[in-house]
N, C-alpha and C positions, 0 to 999 in steps of 0.2 A: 504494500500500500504506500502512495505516496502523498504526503500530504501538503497543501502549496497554502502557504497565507491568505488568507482572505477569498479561500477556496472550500464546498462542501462536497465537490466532484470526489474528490478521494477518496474522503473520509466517509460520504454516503453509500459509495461501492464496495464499503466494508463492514459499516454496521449503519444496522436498521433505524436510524432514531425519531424522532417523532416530528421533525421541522423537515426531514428529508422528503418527503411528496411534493413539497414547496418550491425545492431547491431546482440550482440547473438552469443552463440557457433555454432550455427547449419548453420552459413549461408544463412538464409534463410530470417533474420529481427525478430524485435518481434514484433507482432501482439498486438496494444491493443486490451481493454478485447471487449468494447465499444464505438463504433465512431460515427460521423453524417452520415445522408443518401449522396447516391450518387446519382446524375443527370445527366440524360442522354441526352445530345446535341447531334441531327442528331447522327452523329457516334462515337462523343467524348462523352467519362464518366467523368465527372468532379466530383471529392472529394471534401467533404468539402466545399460545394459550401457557404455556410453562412458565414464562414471562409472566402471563396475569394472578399465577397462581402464588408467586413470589411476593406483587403488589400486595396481595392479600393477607402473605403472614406480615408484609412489612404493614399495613397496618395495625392488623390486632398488639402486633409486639410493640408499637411506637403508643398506641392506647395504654400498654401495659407500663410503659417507660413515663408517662404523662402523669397514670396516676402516681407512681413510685416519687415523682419530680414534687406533685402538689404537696401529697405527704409529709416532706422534710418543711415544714413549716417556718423552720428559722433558718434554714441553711444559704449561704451566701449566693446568690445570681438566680436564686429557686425561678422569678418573674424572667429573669432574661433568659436563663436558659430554655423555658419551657416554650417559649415562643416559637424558638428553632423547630422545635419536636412537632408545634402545632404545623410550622410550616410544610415539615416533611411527609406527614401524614395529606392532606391535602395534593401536595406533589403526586407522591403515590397513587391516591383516590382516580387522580386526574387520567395521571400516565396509564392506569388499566386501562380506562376508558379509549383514550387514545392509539395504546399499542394493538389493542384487542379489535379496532376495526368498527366498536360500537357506536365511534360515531366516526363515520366513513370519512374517508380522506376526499372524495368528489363533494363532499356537502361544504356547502359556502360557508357554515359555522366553523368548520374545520381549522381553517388559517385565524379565529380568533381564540376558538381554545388552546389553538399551538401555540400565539403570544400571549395569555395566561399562561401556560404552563411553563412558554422561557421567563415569563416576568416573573414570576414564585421561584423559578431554579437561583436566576440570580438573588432575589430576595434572601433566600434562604442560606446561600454562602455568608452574601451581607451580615445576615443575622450573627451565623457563626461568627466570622472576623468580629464584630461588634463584642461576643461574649467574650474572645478573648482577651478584651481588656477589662473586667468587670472585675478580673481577679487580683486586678494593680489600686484597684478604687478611687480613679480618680474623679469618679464621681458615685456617691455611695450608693452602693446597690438596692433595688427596690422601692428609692424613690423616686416621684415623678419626674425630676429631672434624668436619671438613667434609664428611664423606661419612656419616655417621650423621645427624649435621643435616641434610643434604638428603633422606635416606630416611626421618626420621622424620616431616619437616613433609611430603615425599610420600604417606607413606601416610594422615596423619591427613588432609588433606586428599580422597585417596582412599575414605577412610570416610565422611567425612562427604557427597560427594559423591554415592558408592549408597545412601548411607543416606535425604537427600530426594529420589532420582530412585526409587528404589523405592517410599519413602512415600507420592511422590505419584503413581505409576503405580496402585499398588493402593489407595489413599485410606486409608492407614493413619495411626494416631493424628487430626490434625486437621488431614494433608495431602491434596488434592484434586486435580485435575485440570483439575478449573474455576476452582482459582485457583491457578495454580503459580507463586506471587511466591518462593518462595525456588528454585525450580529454574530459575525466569528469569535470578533474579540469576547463580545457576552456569555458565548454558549461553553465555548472551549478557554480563553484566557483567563478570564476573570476566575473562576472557579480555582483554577490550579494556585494564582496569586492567594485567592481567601484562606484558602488552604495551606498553604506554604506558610503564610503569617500567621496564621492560627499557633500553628506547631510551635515557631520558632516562641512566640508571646508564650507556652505553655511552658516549653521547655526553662525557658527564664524565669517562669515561676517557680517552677518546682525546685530548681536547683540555687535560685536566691531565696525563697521564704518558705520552703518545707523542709523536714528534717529529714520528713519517709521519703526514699527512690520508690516505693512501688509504683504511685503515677505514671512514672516512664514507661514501666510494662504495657500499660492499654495506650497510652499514646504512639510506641512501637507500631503495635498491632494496627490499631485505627490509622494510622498512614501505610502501612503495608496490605492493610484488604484496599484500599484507595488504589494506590499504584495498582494492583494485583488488577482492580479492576479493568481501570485506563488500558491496562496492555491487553487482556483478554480481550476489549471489545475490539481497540482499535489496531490491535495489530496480530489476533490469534482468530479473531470471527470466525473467517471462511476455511479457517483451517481444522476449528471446531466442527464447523456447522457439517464440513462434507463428511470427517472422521466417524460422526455419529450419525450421519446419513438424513440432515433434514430434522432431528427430533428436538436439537436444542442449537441454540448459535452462542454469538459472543456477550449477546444481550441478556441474557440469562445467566449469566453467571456476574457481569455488572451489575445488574440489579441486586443480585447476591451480596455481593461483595459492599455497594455500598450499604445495603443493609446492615452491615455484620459494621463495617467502619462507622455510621454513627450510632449502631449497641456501644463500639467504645469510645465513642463522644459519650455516654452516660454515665458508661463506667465510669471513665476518669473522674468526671463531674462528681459522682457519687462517691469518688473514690478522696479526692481532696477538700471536700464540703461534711462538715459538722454539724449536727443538731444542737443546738442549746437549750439541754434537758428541763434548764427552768422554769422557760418561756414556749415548751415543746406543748402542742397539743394535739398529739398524735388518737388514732382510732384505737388504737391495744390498750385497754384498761391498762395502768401501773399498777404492780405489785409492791409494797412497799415492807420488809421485816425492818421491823422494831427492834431494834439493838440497847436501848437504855431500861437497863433494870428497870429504875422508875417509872417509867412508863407502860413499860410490860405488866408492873402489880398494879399498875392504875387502871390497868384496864381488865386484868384478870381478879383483882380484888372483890369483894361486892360491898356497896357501898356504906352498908352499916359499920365500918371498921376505918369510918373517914378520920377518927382521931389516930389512929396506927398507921395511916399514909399520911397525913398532915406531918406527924412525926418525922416518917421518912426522908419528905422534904426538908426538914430543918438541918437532915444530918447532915455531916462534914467526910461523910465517905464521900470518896472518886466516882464518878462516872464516866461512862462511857465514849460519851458526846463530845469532842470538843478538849478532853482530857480533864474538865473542869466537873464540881459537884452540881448535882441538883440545886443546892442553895442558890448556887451562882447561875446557871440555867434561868432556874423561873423567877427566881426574885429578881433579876436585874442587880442584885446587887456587885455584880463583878463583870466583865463582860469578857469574850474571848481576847485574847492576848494579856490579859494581869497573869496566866497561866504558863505564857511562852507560846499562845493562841496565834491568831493572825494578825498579831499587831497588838497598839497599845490602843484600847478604848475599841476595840473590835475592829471592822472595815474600815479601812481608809482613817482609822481614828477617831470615828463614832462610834458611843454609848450603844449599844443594842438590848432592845428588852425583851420579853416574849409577852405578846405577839408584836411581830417590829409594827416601829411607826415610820411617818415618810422622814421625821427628822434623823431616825438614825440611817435613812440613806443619804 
């Protein structure tokens, strides 16, 4: 295969993708060389059906990654990241539709669902590159200012993206067909940059401000099903498609593949993001064991014998908690750190009593 700039002659005579019927001086698409069989349902022909069936696990599993995302309720980029995932699902949804022939490539909707679906593709790099800065925080995550910023540089990009994928589907103003240099750079360049900065922004993270290397491991991974993919479609397709004679091609195992590379987009994600168990309010009931004697007979006591727990409380035995007695616990009379606690006068140097008040925060 040879692939010439600002050229989809090549790269369409090798794999199947979904702007290629558009493509070509002739009008007509370019046909690759070799594609998967087609299946025929009652009256519908469905393309690429192995292809479709793929769309289908990538969505239920990008559902299952979504809710797993809302979940972490306090965890850092939770709002930005999960947009990606919204993005990608959607993609997917689209791309069955489209690969599978359901809505035919002769139907004059055809060339505007193909600029949604390059305007979501690009969107959706966007989005990534955007989250890899989220973890630098230079604008704090989850408020409207980080999450406006990423919706507004999504959509502008989103516009601009159907805006030359339509132009040049229908040779509007002095975009063409037969030379779609600026729909090349969208479809095929841009993606590869978002991706390249991603890493690189990841990689600096993890090695200036984490102590664990595990993140490298999905990071690894997540750019090697990438690559893995790139070259199976674009330069193993027809080499696939004839070996197994017609039943799968390059596009089948792309789709694979970037499915499997943004599971380790979540990985990672999930992999260097922390719950703050204080302010967690997850679905799993807690379980909580009681560790201070006191407590434990305060609740296993029955309450006729309040003068023999009152008692308890006044002693000057150690507890549990904190390394500090009961006395000191509930009466407020001592606070964490007179102990060798967390300080002098508890947190940050405030009194703390039980139950706190806001002035000992």
């Amino acid at each position: 295969m040879t692939i010439t700039f600002g050229s989809f002659d090549g790269v369409c005579s090798t794999a199947a993708l979904v702007i290629c019927p558009l493509m070509g001086t002739s009008g007509q698409g370019v046909e690759p060389t070799c594609y998967s069989r087609n299946v025929q349902i009652g009256q519908t022909l469905i393309f690429q059906p192995s292809t479709c069936f793929v769309h289908i696990v990538a969505i239920i599993m990008t559902a299952i990654m979504i809710y797993h995302i809302r979940s972490k309720y306090t965890a850092v980029g939770r709002k930005e990241i999960v947009m990606f995932f919204w993005l990608y699902m959607v993609i997917e949804l689209l791309a069955m539709f489209l690969d599978s022939g359901i809505i035919p490539t002769s139907n004059v909707s055809y060339p505007w669902f193909a600029a949604v679906y390059t305007g979501l593709v690009a969107t959706a790099y966007c989005c990534l590159l955007i989250n890899g800065f989220v973890g630098f925080q230079f604008a704090e995550d989850g408020t409207p200012l980080s999450l406006w910023l990423l919706r507004i540089s999504c959509f502008a990009v989103f516009g601009a993206s159907f805006f030359v994928s339509i132009a040049t589907f229908k040779s509007y103003v002095s975009f063409s067909p037969s030379k779609p240099i600026a729909l090349f750079v969208i479809y095929l360049i841009w993606p590869i940059l978002c991706v390249a900065t991603y890493t690189i922004l990841q990689l600096v993270l993890v090695f200036r401000t984490l102590d664990d290397r595990w993140p490298l491991g999905d990071i690894i991974f997540g750019i090697a099903f990438y690559a893995i993919a790139q070259v199976l479609l674009f330069a193993f397709s027809v080499t696939i498609c004839n070996a197994i004679k017609h039943y799968l091609d390059g596009l089948f195992f792309f789709t694979l593949c970037v499915l499997l590379s943004v599971m380790m987009v979540y990985k990672y994600w999930d992999s260097i993001t922390r719950e703050d168990l204080e302010f967690s309010v997850g679905s799993k009931a807690a379980v909580w064991e009681v560790k201070d004697p006191l407590l434990t007979a305060s609740v296993t006591a029955p309450s006729t014998d309040y003068e023999e727990d009152s008692s308890s409380y006044h002693a000057g035995a150690a507890s549990l908690v904190g390394g500090v007695s009961g006395t000191q616990y509930y009466g407020g009379k001592q606070a964490y750190g007179a102990q060798g606690g967390y300080g002098q006068g508890g947190y940050g140097g405030a009194r703390r009593a039980y139950p706190p008040t806001s002035e000992g925060y």
